[in-house]
MITOR-129806 format. One record per residue: residue in three letters; x, y, z of N, C-alpha, C in turn. Coordinates in steps of 0.1 Angstrom, whole numbers, padded with zeros to 4 digits, always signed. Layout:
MITOR-129806
AlaXYZXYZXYZ;...
//
This chain:
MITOR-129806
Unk-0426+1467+2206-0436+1463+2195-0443+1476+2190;Unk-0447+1486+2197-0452+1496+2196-0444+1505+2184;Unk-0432+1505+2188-0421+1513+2181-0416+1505+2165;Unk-0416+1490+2165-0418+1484+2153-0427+1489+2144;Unk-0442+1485+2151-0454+1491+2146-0453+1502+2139;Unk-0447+1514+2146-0446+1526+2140-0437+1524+2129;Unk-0427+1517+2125-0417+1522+2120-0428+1516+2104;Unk-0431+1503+2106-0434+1494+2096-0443+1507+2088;Unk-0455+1515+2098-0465+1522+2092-0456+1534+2085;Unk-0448+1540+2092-0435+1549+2084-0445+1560+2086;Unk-0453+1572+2091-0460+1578+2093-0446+1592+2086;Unk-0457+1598+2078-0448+1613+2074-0437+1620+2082;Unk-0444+1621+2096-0438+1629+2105-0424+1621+2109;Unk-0422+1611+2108-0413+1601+2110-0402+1604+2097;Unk-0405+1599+2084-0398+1607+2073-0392+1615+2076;Unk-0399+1627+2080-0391+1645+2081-0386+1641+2091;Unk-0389+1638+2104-0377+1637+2112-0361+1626+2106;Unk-0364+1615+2099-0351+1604+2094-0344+1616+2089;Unk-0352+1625+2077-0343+1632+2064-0337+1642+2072;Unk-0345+1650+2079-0337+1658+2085-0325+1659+2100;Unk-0325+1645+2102-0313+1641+2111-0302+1639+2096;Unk-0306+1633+2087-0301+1634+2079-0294+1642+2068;Unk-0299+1654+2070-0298+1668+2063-0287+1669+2073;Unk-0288+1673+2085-0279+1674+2103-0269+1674+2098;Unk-0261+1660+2100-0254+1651+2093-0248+1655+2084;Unk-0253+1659+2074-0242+1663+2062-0235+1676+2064;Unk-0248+1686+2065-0242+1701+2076-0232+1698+2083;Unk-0226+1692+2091-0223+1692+2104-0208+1686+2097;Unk-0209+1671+2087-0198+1665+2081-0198+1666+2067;Unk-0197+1676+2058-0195+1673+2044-0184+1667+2039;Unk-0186+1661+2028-0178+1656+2023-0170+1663+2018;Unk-0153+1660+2020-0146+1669+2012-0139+1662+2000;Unk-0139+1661+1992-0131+1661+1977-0119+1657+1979;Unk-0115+1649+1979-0099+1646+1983-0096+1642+1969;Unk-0102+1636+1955-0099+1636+1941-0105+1643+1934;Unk-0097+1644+1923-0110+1649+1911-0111+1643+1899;Unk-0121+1633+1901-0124+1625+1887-0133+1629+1877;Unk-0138+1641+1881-0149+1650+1872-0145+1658+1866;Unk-0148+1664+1856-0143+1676+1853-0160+1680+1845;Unk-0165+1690+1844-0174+1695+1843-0176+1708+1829;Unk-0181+1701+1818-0180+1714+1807-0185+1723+1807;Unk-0188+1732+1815-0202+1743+1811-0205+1750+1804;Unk-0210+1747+1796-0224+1758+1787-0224+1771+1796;Unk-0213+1778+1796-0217+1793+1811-0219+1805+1802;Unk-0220+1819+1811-0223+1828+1806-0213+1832+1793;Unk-0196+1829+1795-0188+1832+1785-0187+1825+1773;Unk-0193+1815+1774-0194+1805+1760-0206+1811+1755;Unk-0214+1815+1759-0229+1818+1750-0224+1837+1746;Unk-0215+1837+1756-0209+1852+1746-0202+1853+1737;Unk-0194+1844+1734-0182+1839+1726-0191+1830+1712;Unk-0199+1823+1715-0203+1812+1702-0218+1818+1702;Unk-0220+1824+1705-0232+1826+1704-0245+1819+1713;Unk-0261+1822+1710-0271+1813+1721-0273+1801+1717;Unk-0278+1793+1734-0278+1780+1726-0290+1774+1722;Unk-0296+1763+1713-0287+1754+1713-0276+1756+1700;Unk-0263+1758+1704-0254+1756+1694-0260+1746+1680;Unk-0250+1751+1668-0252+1741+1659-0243+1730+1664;Unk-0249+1716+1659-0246+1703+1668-0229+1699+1658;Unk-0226+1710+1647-0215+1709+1645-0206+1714+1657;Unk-0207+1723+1662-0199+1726+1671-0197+1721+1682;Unk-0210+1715+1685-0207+1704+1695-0201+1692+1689;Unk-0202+1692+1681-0189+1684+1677-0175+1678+1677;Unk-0170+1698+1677-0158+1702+1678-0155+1702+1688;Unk-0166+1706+1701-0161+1702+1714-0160+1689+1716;Unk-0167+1677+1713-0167+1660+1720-0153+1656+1715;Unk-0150+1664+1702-0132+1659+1690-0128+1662+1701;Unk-0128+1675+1705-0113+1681+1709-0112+1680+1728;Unk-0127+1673+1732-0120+1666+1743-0114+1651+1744;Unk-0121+1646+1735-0114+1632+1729-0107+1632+1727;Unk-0096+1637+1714-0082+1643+1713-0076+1646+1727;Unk-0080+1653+1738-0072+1656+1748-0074+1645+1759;Unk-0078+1628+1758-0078+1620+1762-0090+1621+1776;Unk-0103+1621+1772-0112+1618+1783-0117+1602+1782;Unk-0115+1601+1797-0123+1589+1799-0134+1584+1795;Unk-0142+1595+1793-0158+1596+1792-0163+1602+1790;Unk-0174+1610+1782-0177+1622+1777-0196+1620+1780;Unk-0198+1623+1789-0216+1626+1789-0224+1636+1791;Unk-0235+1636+1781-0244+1649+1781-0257+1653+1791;Unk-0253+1662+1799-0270+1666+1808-0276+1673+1797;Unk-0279+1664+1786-0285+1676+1774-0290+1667+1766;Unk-0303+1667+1760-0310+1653+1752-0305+1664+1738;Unk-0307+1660+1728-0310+1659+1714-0324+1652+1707;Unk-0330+1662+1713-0343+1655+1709-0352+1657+1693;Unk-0346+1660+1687-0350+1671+1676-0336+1675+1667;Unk-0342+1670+1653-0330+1673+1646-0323+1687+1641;Unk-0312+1691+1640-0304+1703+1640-0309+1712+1634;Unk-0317+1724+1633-0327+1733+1624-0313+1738+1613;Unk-0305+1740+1616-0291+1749+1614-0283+1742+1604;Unk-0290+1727+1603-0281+1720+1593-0283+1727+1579;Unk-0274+1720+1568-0277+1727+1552-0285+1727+1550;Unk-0290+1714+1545-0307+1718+1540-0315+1724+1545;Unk-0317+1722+1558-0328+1733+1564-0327+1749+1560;Unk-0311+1751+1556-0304+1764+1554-0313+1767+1534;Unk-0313+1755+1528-0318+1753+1519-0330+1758+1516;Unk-0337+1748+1523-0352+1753+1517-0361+1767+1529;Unk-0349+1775+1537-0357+1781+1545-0355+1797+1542;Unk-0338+1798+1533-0331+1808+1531-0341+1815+1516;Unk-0340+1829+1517-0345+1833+1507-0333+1843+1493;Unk-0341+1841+1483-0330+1846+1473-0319+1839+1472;Unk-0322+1825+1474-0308+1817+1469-0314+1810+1453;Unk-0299+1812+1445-0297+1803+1435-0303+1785+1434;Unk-0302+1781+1425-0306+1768+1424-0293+1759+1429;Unk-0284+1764+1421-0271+1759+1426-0270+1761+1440;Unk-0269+1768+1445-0266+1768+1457-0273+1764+1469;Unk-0290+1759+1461-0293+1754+1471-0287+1739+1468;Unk-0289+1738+1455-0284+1719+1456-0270+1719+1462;Unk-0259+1728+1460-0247+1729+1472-0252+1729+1485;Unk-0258+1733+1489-0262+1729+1504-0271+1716+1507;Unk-0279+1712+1500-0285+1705+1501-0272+1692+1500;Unk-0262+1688+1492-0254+1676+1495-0247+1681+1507;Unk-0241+1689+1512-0233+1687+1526-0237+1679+1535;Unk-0236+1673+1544-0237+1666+1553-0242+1673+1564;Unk-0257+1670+1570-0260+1674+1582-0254+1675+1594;Unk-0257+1686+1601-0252+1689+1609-0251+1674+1619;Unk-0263+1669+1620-0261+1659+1632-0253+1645+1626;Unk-0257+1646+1610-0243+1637+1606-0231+1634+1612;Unk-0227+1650+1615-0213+1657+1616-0208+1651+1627;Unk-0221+1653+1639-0215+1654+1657-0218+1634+1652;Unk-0229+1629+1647-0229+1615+1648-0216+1608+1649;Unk-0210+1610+1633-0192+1608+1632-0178+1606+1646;Unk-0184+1620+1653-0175+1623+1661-0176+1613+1678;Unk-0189+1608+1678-0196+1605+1686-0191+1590+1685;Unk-0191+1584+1671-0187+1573+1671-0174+1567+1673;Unk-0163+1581+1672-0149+1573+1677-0149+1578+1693;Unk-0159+1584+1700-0156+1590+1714-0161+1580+1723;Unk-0153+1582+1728-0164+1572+1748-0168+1582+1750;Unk-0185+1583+1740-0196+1593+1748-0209+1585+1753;Unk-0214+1592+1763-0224+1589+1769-0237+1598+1761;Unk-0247+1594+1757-0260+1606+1758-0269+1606+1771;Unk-0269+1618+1770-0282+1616+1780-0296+1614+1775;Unk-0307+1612+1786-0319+1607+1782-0329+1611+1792;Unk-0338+1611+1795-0350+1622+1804-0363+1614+1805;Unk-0365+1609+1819-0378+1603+1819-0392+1615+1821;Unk-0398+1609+1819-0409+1620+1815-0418+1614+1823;Unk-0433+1623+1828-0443+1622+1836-0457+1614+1824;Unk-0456+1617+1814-0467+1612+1803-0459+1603+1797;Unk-0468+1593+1788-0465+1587+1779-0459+1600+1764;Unk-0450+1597+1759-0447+1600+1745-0444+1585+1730;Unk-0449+1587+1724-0450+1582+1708-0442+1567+1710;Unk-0447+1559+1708-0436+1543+1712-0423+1544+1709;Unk-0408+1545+1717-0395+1549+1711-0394+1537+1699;Unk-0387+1537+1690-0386+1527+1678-0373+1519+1684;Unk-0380+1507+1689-0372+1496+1695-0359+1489+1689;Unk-0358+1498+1673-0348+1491+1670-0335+1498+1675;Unk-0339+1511+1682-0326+1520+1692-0318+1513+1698;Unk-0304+1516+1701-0299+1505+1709-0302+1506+1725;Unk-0302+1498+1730-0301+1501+1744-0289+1491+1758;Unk-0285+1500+1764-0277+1495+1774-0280+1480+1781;Unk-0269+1469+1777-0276+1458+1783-0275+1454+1795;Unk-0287+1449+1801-0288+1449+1818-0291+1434+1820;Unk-0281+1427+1831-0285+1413+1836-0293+1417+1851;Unk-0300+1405+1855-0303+1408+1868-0299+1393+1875;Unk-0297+1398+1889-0292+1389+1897-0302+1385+1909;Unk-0308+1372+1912-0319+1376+1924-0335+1375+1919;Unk-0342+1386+1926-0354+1387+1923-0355+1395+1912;Unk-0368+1399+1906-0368+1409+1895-0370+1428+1899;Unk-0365+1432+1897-0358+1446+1901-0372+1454+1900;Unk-0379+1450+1889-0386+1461+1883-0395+1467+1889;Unk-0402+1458+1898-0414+1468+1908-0409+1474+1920;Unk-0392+1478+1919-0397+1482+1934-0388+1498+1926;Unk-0382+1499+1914-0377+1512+1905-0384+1523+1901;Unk-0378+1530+1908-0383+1542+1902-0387+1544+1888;Unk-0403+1545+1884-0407+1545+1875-0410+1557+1864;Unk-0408+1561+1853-0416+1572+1846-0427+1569+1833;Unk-0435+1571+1834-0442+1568+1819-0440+1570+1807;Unk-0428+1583+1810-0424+1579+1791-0404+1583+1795;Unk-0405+1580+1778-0393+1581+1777-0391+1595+1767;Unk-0381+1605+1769-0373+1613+1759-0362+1609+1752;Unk-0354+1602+1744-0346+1600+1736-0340+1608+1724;Unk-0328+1608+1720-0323+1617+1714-0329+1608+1701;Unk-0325+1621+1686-0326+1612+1672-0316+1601+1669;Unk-0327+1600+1662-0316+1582+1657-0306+1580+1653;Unk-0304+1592+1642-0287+1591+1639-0278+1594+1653;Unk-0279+1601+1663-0272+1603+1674-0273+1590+1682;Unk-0285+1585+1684-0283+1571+1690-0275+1558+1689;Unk-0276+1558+1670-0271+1548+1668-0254+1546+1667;Unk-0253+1562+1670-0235+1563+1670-0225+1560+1684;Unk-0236+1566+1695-0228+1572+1703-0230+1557+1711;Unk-0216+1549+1716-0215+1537+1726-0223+1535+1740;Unk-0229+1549+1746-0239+1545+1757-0247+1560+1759;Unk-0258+1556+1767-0268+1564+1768-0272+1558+1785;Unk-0276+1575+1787-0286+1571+1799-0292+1580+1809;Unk-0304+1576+1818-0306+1589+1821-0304+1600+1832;Unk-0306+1609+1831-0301+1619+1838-0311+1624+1844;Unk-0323+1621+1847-0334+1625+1853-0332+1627+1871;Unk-0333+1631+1880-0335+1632+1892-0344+1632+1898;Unk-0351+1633+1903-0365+1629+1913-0364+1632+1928;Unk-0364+1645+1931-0367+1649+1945-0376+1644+1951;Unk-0368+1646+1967-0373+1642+1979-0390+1653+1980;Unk-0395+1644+1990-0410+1654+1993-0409+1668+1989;Unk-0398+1676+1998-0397+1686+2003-0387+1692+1992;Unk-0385+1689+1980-0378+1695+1969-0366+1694+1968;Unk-0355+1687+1983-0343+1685+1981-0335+1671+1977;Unk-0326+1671+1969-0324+1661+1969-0313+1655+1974;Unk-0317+1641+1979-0305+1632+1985-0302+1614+1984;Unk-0310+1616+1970-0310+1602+1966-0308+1603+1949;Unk-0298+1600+1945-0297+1596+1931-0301+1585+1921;Unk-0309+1580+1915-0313+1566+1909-0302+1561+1904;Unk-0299+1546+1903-0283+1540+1895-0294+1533+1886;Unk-0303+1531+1884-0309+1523+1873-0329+1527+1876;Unk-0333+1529+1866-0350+1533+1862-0357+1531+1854;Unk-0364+1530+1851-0374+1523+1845-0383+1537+1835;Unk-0378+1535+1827-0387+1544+1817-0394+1544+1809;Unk-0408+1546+1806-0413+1539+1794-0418+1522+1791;Unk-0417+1516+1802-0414+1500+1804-0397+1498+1801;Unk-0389+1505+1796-0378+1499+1795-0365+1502+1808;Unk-0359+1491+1812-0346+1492+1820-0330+1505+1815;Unk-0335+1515+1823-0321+1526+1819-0317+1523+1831;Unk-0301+1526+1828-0288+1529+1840-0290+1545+1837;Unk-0280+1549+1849-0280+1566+1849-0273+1572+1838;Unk-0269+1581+1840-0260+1589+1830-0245+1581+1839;Unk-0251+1586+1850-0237+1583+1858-0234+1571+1854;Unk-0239+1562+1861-0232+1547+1858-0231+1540+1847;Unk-0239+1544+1836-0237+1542+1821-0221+1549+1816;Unk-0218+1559+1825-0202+1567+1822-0191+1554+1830;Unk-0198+1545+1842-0184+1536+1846-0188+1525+1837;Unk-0196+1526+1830-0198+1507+1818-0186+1511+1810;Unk-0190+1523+1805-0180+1529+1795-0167+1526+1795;Unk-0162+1532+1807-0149+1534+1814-0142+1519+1816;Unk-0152+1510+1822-0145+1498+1823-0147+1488+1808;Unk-0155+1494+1804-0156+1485+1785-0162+1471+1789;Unk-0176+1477+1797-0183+1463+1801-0198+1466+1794;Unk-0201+1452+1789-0211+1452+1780-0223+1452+1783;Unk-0226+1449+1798-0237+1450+1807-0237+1455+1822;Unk-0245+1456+1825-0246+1464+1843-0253+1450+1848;Unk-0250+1445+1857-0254+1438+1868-0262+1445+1881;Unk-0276+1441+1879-0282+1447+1889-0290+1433+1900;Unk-0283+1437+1911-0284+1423+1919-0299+1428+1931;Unk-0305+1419+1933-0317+1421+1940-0326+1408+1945;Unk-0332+1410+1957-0337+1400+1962-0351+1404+1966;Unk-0362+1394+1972-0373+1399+1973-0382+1412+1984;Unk-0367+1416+1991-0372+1432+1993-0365+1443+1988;Unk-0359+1437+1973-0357+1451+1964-0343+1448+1959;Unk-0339+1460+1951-0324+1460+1950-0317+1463+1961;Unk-0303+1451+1961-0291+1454+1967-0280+1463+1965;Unk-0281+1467+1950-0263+1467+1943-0268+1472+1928;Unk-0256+1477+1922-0257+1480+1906-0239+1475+1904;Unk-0241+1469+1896-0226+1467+1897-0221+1464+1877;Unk-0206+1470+1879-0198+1469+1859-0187+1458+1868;Unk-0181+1451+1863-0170+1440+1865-0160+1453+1874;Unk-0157+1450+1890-0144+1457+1895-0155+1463+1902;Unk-0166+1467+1899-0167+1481+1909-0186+1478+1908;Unk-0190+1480+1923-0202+1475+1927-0206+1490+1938;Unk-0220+1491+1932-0225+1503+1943-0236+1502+1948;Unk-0237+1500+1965-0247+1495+1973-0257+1505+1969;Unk-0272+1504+1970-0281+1510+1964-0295+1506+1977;Unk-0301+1519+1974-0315+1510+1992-0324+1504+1979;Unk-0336+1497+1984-0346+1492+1976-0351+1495+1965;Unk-0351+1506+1960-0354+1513+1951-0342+1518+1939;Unk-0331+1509+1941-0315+1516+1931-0311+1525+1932;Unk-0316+1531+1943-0311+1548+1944-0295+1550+1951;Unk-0288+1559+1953-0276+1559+1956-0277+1571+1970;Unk-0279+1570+1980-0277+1581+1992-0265+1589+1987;Unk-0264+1601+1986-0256+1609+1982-0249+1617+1998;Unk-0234+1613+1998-0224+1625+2006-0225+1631+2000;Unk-0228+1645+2002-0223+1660+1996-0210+1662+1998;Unk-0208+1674+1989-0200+1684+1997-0200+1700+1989;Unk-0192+1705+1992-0200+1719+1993-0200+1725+1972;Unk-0207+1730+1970-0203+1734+1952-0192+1742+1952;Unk-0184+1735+1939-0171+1743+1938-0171+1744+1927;Unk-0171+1757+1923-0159+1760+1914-0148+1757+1905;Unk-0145+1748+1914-0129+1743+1909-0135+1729+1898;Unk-0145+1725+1900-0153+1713+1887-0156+1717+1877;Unk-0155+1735+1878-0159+1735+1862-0151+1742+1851;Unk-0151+1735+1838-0146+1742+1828-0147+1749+1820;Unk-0154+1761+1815-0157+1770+1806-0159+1760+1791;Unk-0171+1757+1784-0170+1753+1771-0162+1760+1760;Unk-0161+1774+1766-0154+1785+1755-0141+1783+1751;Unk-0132+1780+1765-0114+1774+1765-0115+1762+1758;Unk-0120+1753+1758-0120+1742+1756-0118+1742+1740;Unk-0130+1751+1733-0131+1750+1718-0123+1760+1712;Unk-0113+1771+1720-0105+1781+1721-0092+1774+1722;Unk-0087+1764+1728-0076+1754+1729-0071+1761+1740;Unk-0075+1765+1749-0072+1765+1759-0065+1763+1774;Unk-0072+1746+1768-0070+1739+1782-0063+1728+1772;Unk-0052+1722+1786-0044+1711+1781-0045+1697+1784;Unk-0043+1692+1780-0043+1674+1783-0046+1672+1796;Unk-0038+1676+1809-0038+1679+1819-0046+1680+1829;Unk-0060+1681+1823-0070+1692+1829-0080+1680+1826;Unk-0081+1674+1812-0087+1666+1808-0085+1651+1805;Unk-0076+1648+1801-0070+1628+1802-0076+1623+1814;Unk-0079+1613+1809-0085+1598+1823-0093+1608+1828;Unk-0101+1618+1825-0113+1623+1835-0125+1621+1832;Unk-0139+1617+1841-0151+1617+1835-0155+1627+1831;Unk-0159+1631+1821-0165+1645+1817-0178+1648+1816;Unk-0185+1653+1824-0198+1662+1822-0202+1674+1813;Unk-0210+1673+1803-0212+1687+1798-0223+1689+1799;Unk-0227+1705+1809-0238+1709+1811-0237+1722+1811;Unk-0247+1732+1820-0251+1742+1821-0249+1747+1833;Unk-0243+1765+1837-0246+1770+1845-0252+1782+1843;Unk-0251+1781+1830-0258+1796+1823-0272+1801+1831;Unk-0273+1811+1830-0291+1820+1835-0297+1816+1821;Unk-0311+1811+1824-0320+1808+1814-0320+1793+1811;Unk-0309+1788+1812-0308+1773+1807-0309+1769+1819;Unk-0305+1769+1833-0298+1764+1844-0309+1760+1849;Unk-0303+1741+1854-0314+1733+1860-0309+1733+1870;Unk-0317+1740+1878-0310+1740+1896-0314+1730+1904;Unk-0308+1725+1912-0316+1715+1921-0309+1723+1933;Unk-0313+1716+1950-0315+1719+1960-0308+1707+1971;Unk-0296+1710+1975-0293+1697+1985-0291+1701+2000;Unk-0289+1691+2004-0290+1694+2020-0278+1709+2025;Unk-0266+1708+2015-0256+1718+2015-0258+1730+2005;Unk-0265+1730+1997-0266+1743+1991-0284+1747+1984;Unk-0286+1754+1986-0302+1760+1982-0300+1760+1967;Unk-0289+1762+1959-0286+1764+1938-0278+1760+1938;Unk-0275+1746+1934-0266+1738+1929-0270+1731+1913;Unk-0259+1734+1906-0264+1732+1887-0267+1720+1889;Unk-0279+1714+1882-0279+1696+1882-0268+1689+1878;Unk-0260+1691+1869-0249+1686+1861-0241+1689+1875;Unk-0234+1691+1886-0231+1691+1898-0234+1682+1901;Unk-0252+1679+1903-0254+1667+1915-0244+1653+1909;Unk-0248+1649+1896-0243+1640+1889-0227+1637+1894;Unk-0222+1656+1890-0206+1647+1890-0199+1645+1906;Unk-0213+1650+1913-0208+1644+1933-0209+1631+1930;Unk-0220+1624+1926-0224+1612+1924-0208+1603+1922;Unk-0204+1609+1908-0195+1605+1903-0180+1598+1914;Unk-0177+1613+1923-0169+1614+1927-0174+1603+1940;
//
C-alpha cells in the first residue's frame, strides 16, 4: 500500500529514477536500423555553398519537391514552416529594386510569385507542411485553412494532449495546395532530453497529427486519423492498416538508435541530378537542416546533437 501510495503521488525523485533506468536501457540496447524508410533532405553546409543562404527562394524549393516527386517519393515533409510570404518574389523585386523602367517593373509585376510557383508544385506532390506550436497566443488562424481530419474513438482525447496556445501556420496559398500538414513541434523531457514524440496535439484549440503521422495518412490515402481513447487518456493513433500504441498523453516512447549518416541526402545532389530513383522511390522524405546557424539540435538518451529532423525520421522508422 505504501509503494502504491508512492507511485500514485509520482514524487520527482521517482521520475528521474523511471527515465533514467530508462535512458540505461537504450545505452545498453539501441536500436539498430534493419530498413530504411527515411531518407532525409538536408539543407547542409554544401547546399548553402552551392545555392546560396537560406531561406532559399521558394522557387527553388520548388524544384526540389518536382524533382523528388518526379524521382517517385512516397511523401515529401517539411521541418520548415513558411510562415511569411517569399520577399524574392517579382513584385517584391518590383517595387523594392531601384532604377528600373516602367516596363519592366510591370514585366515583373505579372510573373507569377514565387510561392505561386512552389504552391503548383505542391499540389501534384504527396507533401506534407510542417506546422509549430507555439508558447503564446498568435492572431486567430483563418478557419477557412484546411485541416487534417480527425475521428475519435472512446472518451474525448482533448484534456489529457499535449497542449500549446498558439498555432504557427504556413501562408494560405501554400496551405491551400499542399494535401497534408502537421506538426513538427517536440517538447522535452524535464531534463532537456527527449524520449517521447507526440502522434497528435492540440494547438491553438485545434486537433493536429504530427508531421510524422500526417506523412502515414498520406502514404495510405486515408482521409482521417483515428484517435482511440478511453477515460484514462489515449490508447492508439491509428490511418486504416496501421495503428500506433501511444501512453495517455498521444505521445510515442521512442527506440533510438545511434545518428547516422547514412539518412542523409545533401539538398545540393538532389537539385544537381544527382541522385537516382533508387535512393528516392516509395521513401518518406524529410527535408531539413544540418547546417550551423539553422540547426535545431535536440538531445536523446544516445546522442548529446542530434538534428531534429533525425528525431522525426527515427520516429518514422
Amino acid at each position: 500500500l505504501a509503494f502504491l501510495a508512492v507511485r500514485v503521488i509520482d514524487p520527482l525523485p521517482l521520475e528521474e529514477l523511471r527515465v533514467r533506468t530508462f535512458d540505461a536501457y537504450q545505452v545498453l540496447k539501441p536500436r539498430v536500423a534493419t530498413q530504411r524508410p527515411v531518407v532525409i533532405i538536408d539543407i547542409d553546409e554544401k547546399s548553402l555553398a552551392r545555392f546560396g543562404q537560406w531561406p532559399w527562394p521558394r522557387t527553388r524549393v520548388a524544384d526540389l519537391v518536382g524533382k523528388l516527386t518526379d524521382l517517385g517519393a512516397a511523401a515529401i515533409a517539411f521541418d520548415i514552416v513558411f510562415a511569411e510570404p517569399d520577399r524574392l518574389s517579382p513584385a517584391v523585386a518590383a517595387d523594392t529594386f531601384r532604377d528600373l523602367d516602367d516596363e519592366s517593373r510591370a514585366r515583373l509585376r505579372a510573373l507569377p510569385s514565387n510561392d505561386q510557383v512552389l504552391a503548383d508544385v505542391l499540389r501534384r506532390s504527396p507533401a506534407v507542411l510542417g506546422e509549430s506550436g507555439l508558447p503564446r497566443t498568435v492572431p486567430q488562424p483563418d478557419l477557412r485553412l484546411p485541416l487534417t481530419g480527425l475521428a475519435t474513438l472512446g472518451g474525448d482525447p482533448k484534456p489529457f494532449l499535449l497542449s500549446f496556445p498558439g498555432l504557427l501556420r504556413n501562408i494560405p496559398i501554400l496551405e491551400e495546395a499542399a494535401p497534408g500538414r502537421g506538426l513538427f513541434t517536440i517538447r522535452t523531457e524535464r531534463d532537456g532530453i527527449v524520449r517521447r514524440v507526440p502522434m497528435i496535439m492540440r494547438a491553438q484549440g485545434e486537433l493536429m497529427p504530427s508531421l510524422t503521422f500526417e506523412m502515414l495518412r498520406i502514404v495510405t490515402r486515408a482521409d482521417t486519423i483515428l484517435i482511440k481513447s478511453d477515460e484514462a487518456g489515449v490508447k492508439s493513433v491509428a490511418v486504416p492498416g496501421f495503428e500506433v500504441p501511444t501512453d495517455r498523453n498521444g505521445q510515442l516512447w521512442v527506440h533510438f538508435a545511434r545518428h547516422d549518416p547514412a539518412r542523409y541526402v545533401s539538398a545540393a545532389d538532389v537539385l544537381d541530378g544527382r541522385i537516382g530513383p533508387d535512393a528516392i522511390s516509395r521513401k518518406l522524405i524529410l527535408i531539413g537542416t544540418s547546417a550551423v546557424g539553422l540547426l535545431d539540435v535536440k538531445t536523446t538518451p544516445l546522442d548529446p546533437v542530434m538534428p531534429g529532423v533525425e528525431v522525426h525520421a527515427q520516429v518514422l522508422e
